[in-house]
N, C-alpha and C positions, 0 to 999 in steps of 0.2 A: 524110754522117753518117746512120746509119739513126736512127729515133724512138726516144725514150727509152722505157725501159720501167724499173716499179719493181724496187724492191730488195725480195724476198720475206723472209718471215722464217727461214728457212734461211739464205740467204745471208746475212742479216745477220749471224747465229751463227758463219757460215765466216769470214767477213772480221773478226771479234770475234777468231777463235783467230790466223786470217793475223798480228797483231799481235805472236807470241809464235814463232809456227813454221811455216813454208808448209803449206798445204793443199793441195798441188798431188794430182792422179788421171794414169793414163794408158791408153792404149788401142791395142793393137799387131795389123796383120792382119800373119800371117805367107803366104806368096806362093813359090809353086811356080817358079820363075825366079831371073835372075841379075839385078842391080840396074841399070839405068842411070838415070847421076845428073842427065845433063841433064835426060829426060823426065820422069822423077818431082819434081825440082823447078821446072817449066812445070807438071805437072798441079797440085802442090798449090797454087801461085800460081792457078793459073787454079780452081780448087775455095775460095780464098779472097775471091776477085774475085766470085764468080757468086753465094757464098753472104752476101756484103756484111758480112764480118767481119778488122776490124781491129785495131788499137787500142783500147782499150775507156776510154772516160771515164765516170767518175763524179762525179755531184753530188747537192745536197741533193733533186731530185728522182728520182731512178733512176740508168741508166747505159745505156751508148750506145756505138757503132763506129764510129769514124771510119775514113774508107776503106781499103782495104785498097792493102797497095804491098807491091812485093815481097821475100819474106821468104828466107831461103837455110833449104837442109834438111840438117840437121846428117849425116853419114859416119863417125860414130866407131867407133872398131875393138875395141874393149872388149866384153865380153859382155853379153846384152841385161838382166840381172839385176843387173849391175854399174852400166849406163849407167841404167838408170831408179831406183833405189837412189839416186845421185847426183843426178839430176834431183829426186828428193821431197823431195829435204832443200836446195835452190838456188831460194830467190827470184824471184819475179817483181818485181824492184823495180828497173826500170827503165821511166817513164811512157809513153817512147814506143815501148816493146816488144809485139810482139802476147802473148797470153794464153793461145799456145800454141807449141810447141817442136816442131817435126816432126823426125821420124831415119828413118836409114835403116841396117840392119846385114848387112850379109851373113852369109851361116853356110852353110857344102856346097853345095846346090843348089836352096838356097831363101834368102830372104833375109826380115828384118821392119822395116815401115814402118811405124812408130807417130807418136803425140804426147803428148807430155806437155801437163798443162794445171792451168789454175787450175781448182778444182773450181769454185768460188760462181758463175762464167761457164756452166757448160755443165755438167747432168747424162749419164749413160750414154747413154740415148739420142741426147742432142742430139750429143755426139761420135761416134755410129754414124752420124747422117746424113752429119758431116763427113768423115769417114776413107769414106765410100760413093761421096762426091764426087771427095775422091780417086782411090780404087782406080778408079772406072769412067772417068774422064780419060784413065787409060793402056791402060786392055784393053777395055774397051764405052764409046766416047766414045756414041754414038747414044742410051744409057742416062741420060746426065748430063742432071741439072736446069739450068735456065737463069734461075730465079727466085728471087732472096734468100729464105732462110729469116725465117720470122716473130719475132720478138721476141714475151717471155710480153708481154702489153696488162695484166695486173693481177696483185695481190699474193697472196697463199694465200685469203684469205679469199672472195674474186669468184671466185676459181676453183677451191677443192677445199672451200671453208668448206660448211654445212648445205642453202644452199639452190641451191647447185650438186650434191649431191651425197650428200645426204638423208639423212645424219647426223645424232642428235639430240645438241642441244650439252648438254642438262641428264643424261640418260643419258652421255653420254660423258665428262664430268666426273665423274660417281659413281663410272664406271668408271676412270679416272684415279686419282682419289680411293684405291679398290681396289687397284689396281696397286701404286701410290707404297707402301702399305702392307706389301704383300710384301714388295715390294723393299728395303724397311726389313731385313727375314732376308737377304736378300743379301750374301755377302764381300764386303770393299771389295780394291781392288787397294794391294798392297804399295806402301807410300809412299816408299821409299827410291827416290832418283834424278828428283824431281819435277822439276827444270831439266833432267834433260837428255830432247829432244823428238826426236832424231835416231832415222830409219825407216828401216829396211832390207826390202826386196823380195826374195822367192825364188819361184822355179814349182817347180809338183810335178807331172810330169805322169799322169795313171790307165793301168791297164794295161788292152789294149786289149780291149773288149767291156764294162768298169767298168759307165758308163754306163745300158746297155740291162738289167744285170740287175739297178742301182737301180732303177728307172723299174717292171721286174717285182715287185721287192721290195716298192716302193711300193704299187702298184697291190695286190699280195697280200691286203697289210696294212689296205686302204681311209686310206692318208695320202697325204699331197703328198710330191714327191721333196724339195720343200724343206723339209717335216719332218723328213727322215732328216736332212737338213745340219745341221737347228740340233740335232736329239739327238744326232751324233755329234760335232758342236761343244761341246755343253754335256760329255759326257762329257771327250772330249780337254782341255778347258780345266780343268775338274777338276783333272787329273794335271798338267799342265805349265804352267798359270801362277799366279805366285807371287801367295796373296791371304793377306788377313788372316782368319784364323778366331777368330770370338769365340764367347761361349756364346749371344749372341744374332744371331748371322750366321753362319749354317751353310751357306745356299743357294747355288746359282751361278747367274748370271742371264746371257744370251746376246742377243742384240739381231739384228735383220734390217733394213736399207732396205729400202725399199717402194717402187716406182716410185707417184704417184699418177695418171698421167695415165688409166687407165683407170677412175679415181674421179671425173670429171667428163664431161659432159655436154657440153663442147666439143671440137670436134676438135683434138687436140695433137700429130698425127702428126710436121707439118714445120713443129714449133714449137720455137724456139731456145732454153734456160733451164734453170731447176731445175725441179722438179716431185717432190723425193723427202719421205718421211715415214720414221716409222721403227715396229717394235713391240720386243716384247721375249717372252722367255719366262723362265719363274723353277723351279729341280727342285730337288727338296728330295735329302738324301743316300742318301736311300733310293730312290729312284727310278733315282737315278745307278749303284745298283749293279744294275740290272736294266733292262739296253737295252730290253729289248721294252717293259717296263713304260714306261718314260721315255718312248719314242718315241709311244705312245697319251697321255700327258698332257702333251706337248708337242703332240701333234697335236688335243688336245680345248681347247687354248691359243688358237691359230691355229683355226681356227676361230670359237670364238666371238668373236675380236677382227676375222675378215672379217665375222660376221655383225653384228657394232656398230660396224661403221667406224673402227675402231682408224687405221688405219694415216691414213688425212685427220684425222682428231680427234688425231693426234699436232702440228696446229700450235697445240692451247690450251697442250701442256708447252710446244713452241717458243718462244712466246708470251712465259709465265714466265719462261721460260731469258732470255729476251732484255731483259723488265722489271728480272731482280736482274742483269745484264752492265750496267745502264748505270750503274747503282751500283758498278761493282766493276772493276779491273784486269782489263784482259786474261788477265792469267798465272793470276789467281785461279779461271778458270774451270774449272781441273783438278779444283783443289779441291770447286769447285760436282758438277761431274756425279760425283764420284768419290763424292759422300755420298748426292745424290740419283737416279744414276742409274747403279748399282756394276755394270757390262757386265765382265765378265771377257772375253768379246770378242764379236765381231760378224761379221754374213754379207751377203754381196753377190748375188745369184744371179740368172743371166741363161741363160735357151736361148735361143740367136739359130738355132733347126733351118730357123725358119719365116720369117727375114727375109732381105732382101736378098744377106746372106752368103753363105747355102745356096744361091746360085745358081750359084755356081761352085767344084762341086767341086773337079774337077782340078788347080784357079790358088790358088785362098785355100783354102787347108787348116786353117788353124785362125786365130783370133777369141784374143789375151788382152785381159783387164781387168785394171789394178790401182788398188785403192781407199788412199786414206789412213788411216791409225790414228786422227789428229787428237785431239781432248782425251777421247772419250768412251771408247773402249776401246785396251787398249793390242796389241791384234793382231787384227789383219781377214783372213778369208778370204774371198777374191774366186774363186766357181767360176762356170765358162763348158762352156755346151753347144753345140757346131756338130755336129749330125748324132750322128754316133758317136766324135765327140771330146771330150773333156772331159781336161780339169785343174782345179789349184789354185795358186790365187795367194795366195801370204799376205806379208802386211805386219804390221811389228809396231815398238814400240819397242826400238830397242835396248837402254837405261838399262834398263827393266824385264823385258825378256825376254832372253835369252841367244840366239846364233844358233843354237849347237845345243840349247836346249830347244823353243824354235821350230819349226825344221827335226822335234821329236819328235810335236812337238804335232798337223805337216801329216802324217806317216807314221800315226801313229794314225789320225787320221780318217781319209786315204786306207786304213786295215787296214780300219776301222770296217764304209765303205761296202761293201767286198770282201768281207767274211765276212757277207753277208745274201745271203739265198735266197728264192726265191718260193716 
């Protein structure tokens, strides 16, 4: 059994909604070749043996792996949209089950080797280690680690709190303070359909060169490519999701995770855990009707929430979130973030140009993510960069969104990104 390690306050909030509706994430490399199923399930067996993840126990001090034994890797013949769709909405509620679901699908002449997974177990990265272990088993054994991956040693506060990571708590508060306040003008999302939690998955893939003339767009304009995401997020969600418009809620507010591990001073490379934050950006309707304009006050947003540590000063909200959850029903938690923290929806954003992925063009051709909707917004867009690939992964509620306003929602923004020029 590897050493316990605690329970962050993230995951606590994850395992809070876990009570109402799976939280499950997943993570698929897609692979230039045709599948064999012995080999790939010896490698992923042996990528779960080296990397000392099991079982996962929890108790009142943290939570832990008990060894790892052999798992079998799922062969379903279903489509990869279909087969993970199904997966986000299926329990992990069997105790002596591992905490993750590996598959394998064929398609032409490439195949995709994902897993599904509890999210509150493992952030984006810590499943890019795992799926690295993987992939390099079967096509670069001489690459593979041979050392159990670390477990987090401490809870947000020893590792991304003020004086890990020089944040100020009394400024960050005010600016909270600030925030909460806007977000007060924020639509809340359509209340109709609150029981029902059930998420459906779609990809969108970009047309080819997308990417490279975001990236110029960007760069033109002096923003982040992940500026353009949340203003063309903020726009698209606008038109296609259903909110409540009052005289005093006009706004739409858009939310991003935030990896935090480059907000600490530890090295967290081939550290196993969570490690995410979140920020948010808030456009008023005038703004929404003039991209360029939006896109500079979304990007003067960001910004100042990098320069005051927004995104590690998101575990004082966490914090709250989790003091009024022990007073309250699990199921009530919709309730909670749908008043105090009204996301019309949320972005995931990963280039993996510069990691491990990128090393093998010709073999692993493309990198998907997909993220859960979970209680805070009712549709997530998950984009992924490998070189000159890029898509979009969007997850949404069904109750609250339609598959085809959905599916309009990912077309728009995919138009969005396409019609800018450097």
């Amino acid at each position: 059994m590897t050493p316990t390690a605690p329970l962050n306050i993230f995951q606590r909030l994850m395992r809070k909604w876990e009570a109402v509706h799976p939280y499950n994430a997943a993570q698929v490399l897609v692979i230039r070749r045709q599948p064999d199923r012995a080999t790939l399930t010896t490698a992923w067996n042996e990528a779960l043996v080296s990397a000392g993840l099991g079982p996962v126990r929890v108790s009142s001090h943290g939570y832990s792996f008990e060894r790892a034994e052999r798992s079998n890797v799922a062969f379903p013949t279903t489509s990869l949209s279909e087969h993970i769709s199904t997966e986000l909405n299926r329990p992990f509620d069997n105790p002596s089950e591992l905490p993750f679901r590996p598959f394998v699908i064929a398609h032409g002449d490439r195949f995709y080797a994902g897993v599904v997974y509890q999210h509150w177990i493992a952030d984006s990265t810590s499943i890019r280690m795992l799926l690295r272990e993987w992939f390099v088993r079967v096509y670069d054994p001489a690459a593979a680690q041979r050392q159990p991956l670390r477990l987090q040693r401490h809870g947000y506060w020893n590792t991304v709190g003020p004086n890990r990571s020089g944040w100020d708590v009394l400024g960050s508060a005010l600016g909270m303070i600030r925030r909460h306040t806007r977000l007060r003008r924020a639509q809340k999302i359509d209340s109709t359909a609150l029981a029902e939690h059930r998420t459906c998955f779609e990809l969108f893939d970009a047309p080819d060169g997308l990417i490279n003339r975001v990236r110029a767009a960007a760069a033109s304009r002096g923003v982040k490519v992940n500026d353009l995401f949340l203003a063309a997020l903020a726009e698209a969600c606008a038109t296609n999701v259903p909110m409540q418009r009052r005289r005093n809620r006009v706004d739409v507010a858009v939310g991003s995770i935030v990896d935090l591990r480059p907000f600490t001073r530890d090295d967290l490379s081939s550290t196993f855990g969570v490690f995410l934050g979140f920020t948010n950006v808030v456009c008023q309707p005038r703004e929404l009707a003039d991209f360029e304009h939006l896109l500079q006050v979304v990007a003067a947003q960001t910004r100042v929430q990098k320069a005051t540590g927004v995104a590690p000063a998101s575990l004082i909200w966490m914090a709250a979130a989790t003091s009024i959850g022990k007073l309250s029903r699990p199921d009530e938690l919709y309730h909670f973030y749908r008043k105090e923290l009204p996301l019309a929806g949320g972005i995931s954003n990963v280039d993996m140009t510069r990691s491990w992925a990128a090393q093998y063009p010709s073999l692993l051709i493309d990198y998907i993510r997909v993220s859960p909707s979970g209680p805070m917004t009712p549709i997530v867009i998950t984009t992924t960069t490998l070189g000159d690939r890029f898509h979009v992964g969007l997850t949404h509620r069904v109750g609250l969104i339609r598959p085809e306003r959905a599916a309009a929602l990912a077309q728009q923004f995919l138009a969005r990104l396409g019609s800018l020029h450097a």
